[in-house]
C-alpha positions as CSV (number, residue, x, y, z in Angstrom):
1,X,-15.4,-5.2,15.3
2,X,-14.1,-7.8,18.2
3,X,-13.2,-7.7,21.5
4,X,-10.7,-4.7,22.2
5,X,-8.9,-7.2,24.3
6,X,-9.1,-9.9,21.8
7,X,-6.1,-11.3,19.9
8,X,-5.3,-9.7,16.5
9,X,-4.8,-11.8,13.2
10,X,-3.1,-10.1,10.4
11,X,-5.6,-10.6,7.1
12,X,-5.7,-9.0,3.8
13,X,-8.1,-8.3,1.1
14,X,-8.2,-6.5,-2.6
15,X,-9.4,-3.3,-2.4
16,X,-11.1,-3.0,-6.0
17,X,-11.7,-4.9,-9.3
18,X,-8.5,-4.7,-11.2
19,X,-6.3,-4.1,-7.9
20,X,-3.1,-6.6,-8.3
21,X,-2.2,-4.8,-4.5
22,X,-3.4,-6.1,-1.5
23,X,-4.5,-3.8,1.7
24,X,-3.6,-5.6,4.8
25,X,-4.9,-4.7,8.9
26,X,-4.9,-6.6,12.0
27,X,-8.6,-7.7,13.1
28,X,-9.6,-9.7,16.4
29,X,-13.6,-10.0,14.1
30,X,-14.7,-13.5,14.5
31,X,-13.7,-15.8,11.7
32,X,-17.5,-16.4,10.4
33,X,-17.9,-12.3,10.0
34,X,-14.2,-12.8,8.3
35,X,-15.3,-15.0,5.8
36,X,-18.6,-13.0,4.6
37,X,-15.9,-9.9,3.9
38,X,-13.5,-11.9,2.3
39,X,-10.3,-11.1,4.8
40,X,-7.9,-13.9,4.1
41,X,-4.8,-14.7,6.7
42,X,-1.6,-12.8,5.2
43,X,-0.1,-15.8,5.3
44,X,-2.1,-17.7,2.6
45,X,-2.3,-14.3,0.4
46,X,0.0,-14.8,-2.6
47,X,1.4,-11.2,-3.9
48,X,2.7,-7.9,-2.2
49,X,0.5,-6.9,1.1
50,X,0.5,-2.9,1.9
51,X,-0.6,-1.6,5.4
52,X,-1.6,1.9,6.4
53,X,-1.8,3.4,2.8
54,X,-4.8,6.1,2.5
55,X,-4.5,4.9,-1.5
56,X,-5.0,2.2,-2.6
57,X,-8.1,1.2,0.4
58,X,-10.6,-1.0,0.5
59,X,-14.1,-0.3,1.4
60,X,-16.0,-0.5,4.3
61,X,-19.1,-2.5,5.3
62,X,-21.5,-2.5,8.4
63,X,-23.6,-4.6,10.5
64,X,-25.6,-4.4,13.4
65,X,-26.3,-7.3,14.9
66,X,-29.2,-8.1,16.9
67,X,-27.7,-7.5,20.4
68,X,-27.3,-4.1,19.2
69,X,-23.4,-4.3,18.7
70,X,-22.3,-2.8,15.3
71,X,-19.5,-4.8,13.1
72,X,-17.6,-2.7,10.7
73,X,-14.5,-3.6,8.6
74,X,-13.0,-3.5,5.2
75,X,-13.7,-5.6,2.9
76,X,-12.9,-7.6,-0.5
77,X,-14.4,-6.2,-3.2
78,X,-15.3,-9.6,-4.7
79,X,-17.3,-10.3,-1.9
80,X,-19.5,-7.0,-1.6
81,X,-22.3,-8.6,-3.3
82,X,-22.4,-11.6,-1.0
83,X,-22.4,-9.4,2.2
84,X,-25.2,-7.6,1.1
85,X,-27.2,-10.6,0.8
86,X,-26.0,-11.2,4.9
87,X,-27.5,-7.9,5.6
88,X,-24.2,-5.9,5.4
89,X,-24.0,-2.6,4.1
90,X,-21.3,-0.6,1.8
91,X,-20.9,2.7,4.4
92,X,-17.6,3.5,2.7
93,X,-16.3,2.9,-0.9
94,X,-12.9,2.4,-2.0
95,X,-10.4,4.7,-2.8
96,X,-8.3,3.7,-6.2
97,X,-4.9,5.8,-6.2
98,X,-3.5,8.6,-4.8
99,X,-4.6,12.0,-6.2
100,X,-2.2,14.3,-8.5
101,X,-0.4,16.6,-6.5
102,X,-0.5,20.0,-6.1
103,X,2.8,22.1,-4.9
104,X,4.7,24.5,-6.7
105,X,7.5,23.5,-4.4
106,X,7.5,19.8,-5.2
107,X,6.8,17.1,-7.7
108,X,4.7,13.7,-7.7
109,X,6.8,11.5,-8.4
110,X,6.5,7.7,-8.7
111,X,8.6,4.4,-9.2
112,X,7.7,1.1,-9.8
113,X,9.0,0.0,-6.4
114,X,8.0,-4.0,-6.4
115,X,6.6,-5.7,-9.7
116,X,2.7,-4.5,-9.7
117,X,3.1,-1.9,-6.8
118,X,3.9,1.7,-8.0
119,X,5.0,3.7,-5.1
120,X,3.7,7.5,-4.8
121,X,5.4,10.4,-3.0
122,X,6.3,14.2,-3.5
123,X,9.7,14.9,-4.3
124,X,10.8,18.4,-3.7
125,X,11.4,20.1,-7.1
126,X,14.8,21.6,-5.9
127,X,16.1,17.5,-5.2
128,X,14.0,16.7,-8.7
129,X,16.0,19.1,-10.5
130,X,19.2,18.3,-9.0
131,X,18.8,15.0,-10.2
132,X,17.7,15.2,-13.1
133,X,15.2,14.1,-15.4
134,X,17.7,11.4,-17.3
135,X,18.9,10.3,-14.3
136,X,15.7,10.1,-12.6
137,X,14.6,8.0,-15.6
138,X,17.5,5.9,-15.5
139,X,16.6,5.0,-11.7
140,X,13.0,3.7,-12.7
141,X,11.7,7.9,-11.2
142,X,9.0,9.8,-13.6
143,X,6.1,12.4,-12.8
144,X,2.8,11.0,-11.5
145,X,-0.2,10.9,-13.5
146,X,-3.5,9.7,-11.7
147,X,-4.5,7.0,-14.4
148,X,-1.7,4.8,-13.1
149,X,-3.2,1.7,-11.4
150,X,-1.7,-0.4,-8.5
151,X,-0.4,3.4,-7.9
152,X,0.0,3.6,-3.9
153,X,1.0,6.0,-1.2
154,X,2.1,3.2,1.4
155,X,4.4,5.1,3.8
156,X,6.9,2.7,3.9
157,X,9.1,4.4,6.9
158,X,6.5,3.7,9.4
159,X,4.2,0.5,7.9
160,X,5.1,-2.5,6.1
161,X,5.6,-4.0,2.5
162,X,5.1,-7.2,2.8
163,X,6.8,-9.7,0.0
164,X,9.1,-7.0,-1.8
165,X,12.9,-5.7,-1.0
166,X,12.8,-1.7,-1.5
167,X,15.9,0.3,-3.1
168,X,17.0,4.0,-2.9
169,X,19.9,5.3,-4.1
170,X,22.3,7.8,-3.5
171,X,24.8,10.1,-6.1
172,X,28.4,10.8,-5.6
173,X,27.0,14.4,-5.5
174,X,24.6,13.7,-2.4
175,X,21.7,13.3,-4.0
176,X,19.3,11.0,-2.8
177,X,16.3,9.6,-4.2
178,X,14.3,7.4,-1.5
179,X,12.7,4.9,-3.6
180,X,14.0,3.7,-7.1
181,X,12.4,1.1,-9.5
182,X,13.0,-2.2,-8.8
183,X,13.8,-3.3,-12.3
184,X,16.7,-0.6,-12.0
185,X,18.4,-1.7,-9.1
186,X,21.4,-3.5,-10.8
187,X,21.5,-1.2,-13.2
188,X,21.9,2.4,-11.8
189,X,24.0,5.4,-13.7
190,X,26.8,5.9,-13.2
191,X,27.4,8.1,-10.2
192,X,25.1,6.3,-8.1
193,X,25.0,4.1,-5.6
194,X,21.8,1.6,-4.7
195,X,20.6,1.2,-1.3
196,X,18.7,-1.7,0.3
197,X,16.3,-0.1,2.6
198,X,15.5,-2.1,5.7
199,X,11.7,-3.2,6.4
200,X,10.3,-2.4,9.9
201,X,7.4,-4.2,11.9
202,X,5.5,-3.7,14.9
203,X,7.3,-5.6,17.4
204,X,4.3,-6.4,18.8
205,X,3.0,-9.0,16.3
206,X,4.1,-12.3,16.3
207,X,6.2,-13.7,14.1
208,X,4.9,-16.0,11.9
């Protein structure tokens, strides 16, 4: 870990073998410690790039250097083996996908919100039913089940998706469903309306 003060790159790695997401952060880390974890500049990362999801997530190595200071950050997991030959160590492991969920007042749902990126959130079951389960299948909506990969509960109110337009849509009724599959954007039931939904930043970070 850098320098409170210092400036802040955006970087990315892949959280796990298999993962076609990747987990981005901001880190002021010198570029050497960087490279040894495998962080890459979100800029040269080809693909979608989440930020603040607690699923998927990378883990997390240590180092203490010999002036005492500690370095810890997440890293890629094709690099784990090669910072453990530089004296790093795994503190943290990764977590895959979001667990199943548990409410008798809502549903898991999920939708294939960006090719390779499966978006994860409870839907109350009152909305669910009002809905609909052919509807809700005609939007790209279905129940959760904890084998899917690239399965992720990105809160995408508050923190980026990098490389992807997100849809909702809205029924003539009022329904709304917040996030719909991407493949089912332009082709919605009738009744319903599809919604681009605008991506926010920190305004903060300099554009790039």
């Amino acid at each position: 870990m850098g320098s409170i003060y210092g400036t802040r790159t955006k970087v990315a790695v892949t959280p796990f073998n298999g993962s076609a997401i990747n987990y981005g952060f901001a880190t002021n880390m010198d570029e050497g410690d960087q490279s040894v974890l495998g962080h890459q500049k979100v800029s040269d990362v080809a693909g979608i790039v989440i930020y603040g999801a607690s699923a998927p997530k990378p883990g997390r190595m240590s180092k203490t250097k010999a002036s005492g200071e500690t370095n810890t950050s997440f890293v890629d997991w094709q690099k784990i083996n090669d910072a453990e030959a530089a004296d790093w160590k795994l503190v943290k492991g990764a977590v895959r996908r979001p667990k199943l969920g548990r409410s008798r007042r809502s549903v898991r749902v999920k939708a294939e919100i960006a090719p390779n990126l499966i978006k994860v959130w409870d839907m109350k079951l009152e909305q669910f039913n009002k809905v609909g389960t052919d509807d809700a299948a005609a939007l790209g909506v279905s129940a959760y089940v904890a084998s899917d990969l690239n399965a992720s509960n990105i809160v995408t109110k508050e923190n980026k998706v990098e490389g992807a337009i997100l849809f909702g849509a809205k029924s003539d009724q009022g329904q709304t469903v917040g996030f719909i599959g991407y493949q089912q954007a332009d082709s919605a039931p009738d009744g319903w309306a599809v919604f681009a939904k605008a991506q926010t930043d920190d305004p903060r970070t300099p554009d790039t």
